[in-house]
Each structure stands twice: as C-alpha cells, then as structure tokens.
N, C-alpha and C positions, 0 to 999 in steps of 0.2 A: 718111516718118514712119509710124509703126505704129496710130497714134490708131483707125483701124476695128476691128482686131482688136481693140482694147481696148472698144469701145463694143459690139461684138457678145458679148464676153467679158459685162459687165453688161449688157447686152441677156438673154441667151438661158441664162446658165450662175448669175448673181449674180440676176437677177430684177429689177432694180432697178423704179422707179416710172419713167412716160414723164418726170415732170419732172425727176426726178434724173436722168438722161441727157441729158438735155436743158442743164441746165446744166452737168454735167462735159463735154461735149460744146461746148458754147461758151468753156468756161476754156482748155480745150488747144486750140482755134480758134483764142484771143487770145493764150496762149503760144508758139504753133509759128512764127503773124504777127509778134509779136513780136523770135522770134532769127531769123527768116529778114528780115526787115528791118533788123537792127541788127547780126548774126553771120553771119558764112559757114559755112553748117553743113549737113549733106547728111543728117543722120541722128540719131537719141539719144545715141547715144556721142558723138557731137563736145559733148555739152552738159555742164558741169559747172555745180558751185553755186556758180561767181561770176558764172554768165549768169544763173541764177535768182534771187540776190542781186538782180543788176541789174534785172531785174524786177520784183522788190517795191518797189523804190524809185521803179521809173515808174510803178508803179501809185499811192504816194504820192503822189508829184508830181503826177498826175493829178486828185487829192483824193480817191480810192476811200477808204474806212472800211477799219480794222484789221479788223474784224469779215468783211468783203467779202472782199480780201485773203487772210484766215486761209481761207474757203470754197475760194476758189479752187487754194490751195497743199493744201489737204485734196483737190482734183480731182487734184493734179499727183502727191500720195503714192499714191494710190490705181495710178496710171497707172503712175508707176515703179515700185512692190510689183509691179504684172503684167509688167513687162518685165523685170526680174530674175528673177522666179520663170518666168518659161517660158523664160528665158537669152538675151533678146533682147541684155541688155546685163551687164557683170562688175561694176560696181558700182554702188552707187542715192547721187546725188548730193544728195537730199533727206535722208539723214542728217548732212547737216550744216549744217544751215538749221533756224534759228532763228525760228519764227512771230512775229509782232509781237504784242505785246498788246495787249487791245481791253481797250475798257470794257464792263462786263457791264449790260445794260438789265433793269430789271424786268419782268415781265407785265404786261403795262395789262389791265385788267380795270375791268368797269361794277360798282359798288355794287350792295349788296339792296337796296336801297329802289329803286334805278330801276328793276332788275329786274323786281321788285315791279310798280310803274306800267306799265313795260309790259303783264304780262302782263296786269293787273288793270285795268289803265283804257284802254289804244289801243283803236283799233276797227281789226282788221284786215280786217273787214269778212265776210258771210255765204255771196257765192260759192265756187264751187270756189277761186278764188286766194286768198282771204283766209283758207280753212278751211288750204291746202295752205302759205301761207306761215306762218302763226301752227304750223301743225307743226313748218316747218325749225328757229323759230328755238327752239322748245319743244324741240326734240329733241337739239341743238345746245349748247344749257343742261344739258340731263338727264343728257347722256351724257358730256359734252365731247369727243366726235369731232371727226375733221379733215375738213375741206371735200371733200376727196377721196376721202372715203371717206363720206359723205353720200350724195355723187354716183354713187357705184356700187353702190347699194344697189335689193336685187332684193328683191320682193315676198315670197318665197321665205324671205329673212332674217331675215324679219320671223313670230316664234311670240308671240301674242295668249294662247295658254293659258298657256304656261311662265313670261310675263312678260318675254322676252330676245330682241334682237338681236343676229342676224350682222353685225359688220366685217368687213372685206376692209383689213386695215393696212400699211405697208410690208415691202417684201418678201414679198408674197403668207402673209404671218402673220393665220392667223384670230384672234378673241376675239368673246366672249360675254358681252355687256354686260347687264344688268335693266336694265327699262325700269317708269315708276311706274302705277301705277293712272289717274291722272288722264293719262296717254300712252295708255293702253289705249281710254279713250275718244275722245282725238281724233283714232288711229289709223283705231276700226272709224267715225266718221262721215267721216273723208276717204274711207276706201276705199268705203264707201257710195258716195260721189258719182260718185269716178272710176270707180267697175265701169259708172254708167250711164251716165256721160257719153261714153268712153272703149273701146273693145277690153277685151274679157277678157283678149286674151294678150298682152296688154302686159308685157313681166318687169320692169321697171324701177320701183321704189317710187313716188320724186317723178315727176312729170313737168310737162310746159308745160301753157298752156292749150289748145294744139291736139294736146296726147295724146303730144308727144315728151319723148323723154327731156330732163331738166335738166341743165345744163351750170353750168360752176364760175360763167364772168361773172355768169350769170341768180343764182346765190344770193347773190354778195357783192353786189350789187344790190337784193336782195331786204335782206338784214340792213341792210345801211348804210344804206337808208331808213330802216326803223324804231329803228335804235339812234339814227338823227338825233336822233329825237324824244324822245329821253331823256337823251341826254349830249352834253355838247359837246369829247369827246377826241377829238385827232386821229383817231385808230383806231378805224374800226368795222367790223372784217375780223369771218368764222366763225371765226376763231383767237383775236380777242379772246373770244368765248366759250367760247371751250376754258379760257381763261384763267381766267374769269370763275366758271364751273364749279370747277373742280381749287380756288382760292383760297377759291368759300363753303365748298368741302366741309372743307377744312383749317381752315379755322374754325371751321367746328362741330363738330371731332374728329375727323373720319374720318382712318383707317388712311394713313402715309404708301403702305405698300406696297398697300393697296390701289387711292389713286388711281391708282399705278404702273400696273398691272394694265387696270383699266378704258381709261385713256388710250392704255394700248400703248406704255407705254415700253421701251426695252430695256435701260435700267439705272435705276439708281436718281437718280444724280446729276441727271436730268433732269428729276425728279419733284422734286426738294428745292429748286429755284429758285422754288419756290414759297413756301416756306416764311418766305423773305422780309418777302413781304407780311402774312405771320402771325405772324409776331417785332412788326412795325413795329405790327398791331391790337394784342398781348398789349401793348406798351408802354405805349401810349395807355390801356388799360386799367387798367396800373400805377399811371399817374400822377394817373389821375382818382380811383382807389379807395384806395390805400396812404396813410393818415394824413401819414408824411414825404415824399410825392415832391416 
C-alpha cells in the first residue's frame, strides 16, 4: 500500500497541521485493516467502490456518526486524488460513492450575560496563573482563535503598539488579528510577571508555571474549569469560544466577511453557520416586539 507516500506528500509538499495527518493517517490504518481482513487484495487497484461501499456500512453498523464517517471518506478522497494524479492507479473509485448525510449541529456557544459574569465576577485569582489564565480565556473570546494556534504563539507575535496579533492558522497561513485596549493591558501585566519570573528568551507567549511552554491538555483544562462556573453545557472546549466569539459578534452587526477573515476561514460557507444562531436571536426578537407575532 502506498499510504506513506501519501502522508509524506501532506507532510512535507500540502503542509498539512500534525493533527490533520494524524487522523487521515489513522482513517487509511482503519481502511487498508479493513480490506485486508475482509478482501484479498495486494494493492489499490485491487480496491473498487463496492469494497468502500462496504465499508461505510461497517462503519454504521458499528454506530460511527454520518458526520465521522463523511471525515473519514474526505481522508480516503484526499488519498485517491494523490494516487490518480501521480498515476499510481487508472481510475479513482471514489467517484462513485455517495457520502451519507449527516445532521448539521449548531455552534454551542455561552451567552453574554455569562460571559459577562465571567469575566466580571470569577476570581481567577492574582498569581502568575490566575493573571496568565484569565488572558487565555480573554484572548480566546477577543479573537476567536483556535486552540492550536493559541498554543503556538511566540512573544514575537504579539505588537502592543499596532494593537495586533500574529496567527500561525492551518496550512502555515498567516493573519493579523486587532487585539482591544483592555487586551493591551492584561497583555503588558502578564509579561511583567513572566519576564521576572521566568528567562527572557523564552519565545513562547503562554507558558506553564515552571516556565514551559503550554500545551493543548493544559488549556482545555484551564477553560473547562472556568466555563464550569458559568454554564452547565455539555461543552466547554476553546472552540466553544471561538463559537462564542463569531455568534456575539454577528449580533452586534459585524461584517459576515469580516468574521471570515479574523477566524481564518477559507471560504465563506464556514463563516455562515453562524448565522444560524442570529436568525434564531432576530426571531425572538420579532416575536417580542412586532404588534402581530
């Protein structure tokens, strides 16, 4: 099976993120496992789309999500696009495979008011931890950045005069975020602390309390304690605040292509799923205010 060349292909030529490889890297694991335990098959050509048919349906059976599923068959198109286009194989059996439909989930996002109480009444307390975590999730809100890209942020990125942050977003795509006034301040008293606490050449923004760099567990950690205290949704990932973020901002007007932009989307459609939850506020809104609702 060819499956390295193709991981070294997005590895080294696509750029891809380590966890994007990571899991199209496990999809074709669980697929190759698959027809080699159920098909006699020595190669990709032996594979057409009634073995991959059959596959979807074991993954049903299994009870994997249409949503899950659909990822997975997105790792398999990806795979076959590269084995047709450098002529490993004459034709790609994935055109003729039909992805299952999924049900489309809304963004969970926390309300303003809790918001609000957060930032306004918690005590996240006066140490370095408490100055450095009330940033993450301050900045998390501000920006709606992704956790991963949180986490690789370098001192460096960070311009106090201009008002803006460097991202570092999928596929090695930069953006240039503004960051608010009330950020400016709890940026220069974190870095107060850490310059004394901590090495000057440290390049890494956040870090631990013993001066290392932060890592993803240590922030979703960090948030899901404090969102505890506020809300009791299932979800209290730093993606529910990206959510969270993109949804007040579309309700207070802002530009759909703008949040596009900030958030790093690469098209539009993935910015408008937001939009959603701003139909479902105007409604309520309709129904309280419009003499006939």
């Amino acid at each position: 099976m060819l499956k390295d060349k193709f991981i070294d292909h997005i590895l080294y030529e696509k750029r891809y993120s380590p966890h994007t490889i990571a899991a199209y890297s496990n999809d074709l694991d669980q697929f190759v496992s698959f027809c080699k335990g159920n098909y006699d098959i020595s190669s990709e050509k032996d594979i057409d789309h009634f073995i991959i048919r059959s596959w979807i349906i074991a993954l049903s059976e299994e009870g994997i999500s249409s949503r899950s599923i659909n990822r997975k068959l997105s790792s398999l198109k990806s795979y076959y696009r590269f084995l047709l286009k450098e002529g490993f194989i004459d034709t790609n059996p994935m055109q003729k495979i039909t992805a299952p439909k999924s049900r489309k989930n809304l963004p969970v996002f926390i309300e303003e008011d809790k918001i609000n109480f957060l930032f306004d009444e918690v005590n996240f307390g006066e140490g370095f931890s408490g100055i450095r975590d009330r940033l993450i999730l301050e900045l998390l809100y501000a920006t709606g950045m992704r956790l991963s890209e949180l986490v690789n942020l370098k001192e460096a990125d960070l311009d106090l005069v201009n008002q803006t942050i460097k991202v570092i977003g999928k596929r090695k795509k930069e953006r240039l975020i503004p960051i608010i006034q009330h950020l400016i301040v709890l940026f220069t008293n974190y870095l107060e602390i850490k310059h004394q606490q901590y090495n000057n050449n440290i390049v890494y923004l956040f870090v631990t309390n013993k001066g290392e760099p932060i890592y993803h567990k240590m922030v979703y950690r960090i948030v899901n304690n404090y969102l505890r205290q506020v809300t009791t949704k299932t979800k209290k990932s730093p993606h529910v605040l990206r959510h969270t973020f993109a949804t007040h901002m579309l309700n207070h007007g802002a530009d759909l292509n703008a949040i596009k932009e900030i958030l790093g989307h690469a098209n539009l459609s993935a910015t408008q799923v937001y939009t959603h939850n701003t139909i479902d506020k105007l409604k309520n809104i309709y129904k309280q205010a419009h003499p006939r609702a």
